[in-house]
C-alpha positions as CSV (number, residue, x, y, z in Angstrom):
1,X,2.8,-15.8,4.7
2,X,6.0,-15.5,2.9
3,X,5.2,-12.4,0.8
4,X,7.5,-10.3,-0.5
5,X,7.0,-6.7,0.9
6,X,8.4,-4.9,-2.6
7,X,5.3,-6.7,-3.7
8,X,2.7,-4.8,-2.3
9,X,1.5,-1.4,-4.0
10,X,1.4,1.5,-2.0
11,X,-1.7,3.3,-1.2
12,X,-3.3,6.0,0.7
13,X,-6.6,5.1,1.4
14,X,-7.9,4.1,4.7
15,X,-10.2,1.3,6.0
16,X,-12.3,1.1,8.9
17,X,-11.8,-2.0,10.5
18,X,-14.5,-4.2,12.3
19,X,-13.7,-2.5,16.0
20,X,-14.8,0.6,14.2
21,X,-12.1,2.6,14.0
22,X,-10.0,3.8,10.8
23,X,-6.6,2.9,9.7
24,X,-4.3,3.4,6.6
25,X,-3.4,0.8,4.3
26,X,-0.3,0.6,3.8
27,X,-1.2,-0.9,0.3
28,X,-2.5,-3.4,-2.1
29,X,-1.7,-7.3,-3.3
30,X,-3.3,-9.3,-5.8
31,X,-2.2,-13.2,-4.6
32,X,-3.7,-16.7,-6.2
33,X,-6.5,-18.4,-4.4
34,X,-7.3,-21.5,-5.2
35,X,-10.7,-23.2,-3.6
36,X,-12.1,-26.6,-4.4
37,X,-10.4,-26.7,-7.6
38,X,-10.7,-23.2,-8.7
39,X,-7.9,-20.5,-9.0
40,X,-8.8,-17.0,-8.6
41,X,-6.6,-13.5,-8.4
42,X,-7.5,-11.6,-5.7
43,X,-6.7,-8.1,-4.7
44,X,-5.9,-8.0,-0.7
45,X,-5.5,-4.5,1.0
46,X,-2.3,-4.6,3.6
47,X,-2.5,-3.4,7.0
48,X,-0.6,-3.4,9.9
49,X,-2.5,-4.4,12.9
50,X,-3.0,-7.3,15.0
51,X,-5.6,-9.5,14.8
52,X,-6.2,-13.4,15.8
53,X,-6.5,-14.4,11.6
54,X,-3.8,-13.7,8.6
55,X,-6.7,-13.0,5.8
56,X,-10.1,-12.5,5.5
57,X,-11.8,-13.4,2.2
């Protein structure tokens, strides 16, 4: 996606993911949205795992 990773704010929470099982985030981003017209700031959490999509709003 072309994101800096000096960008992203560590953190130590975790997050259970949608197979059910728990993983750290390796931190937070807030990145511009922008949907039919409108332009938000959004707060993503980071984590590094595979999966078949980059984002999930």
């Amino acid at each position: 996606m072309g994101i800096d990773l000096k960008d992203v704010k560590p953190s130590s929470r975790t997050h259970t993911g949608f197979n059910g099982y728990s993983e750290v985030i390796l931190g937070t981003i807030r990145l511009s949205v922008q949907a039919e017209g409108v332009t938000r700031t959004v707060k993503f959490l980071v984590v590094s795992t595979k999966a078949p999509y980059d984002v999930i709003l």
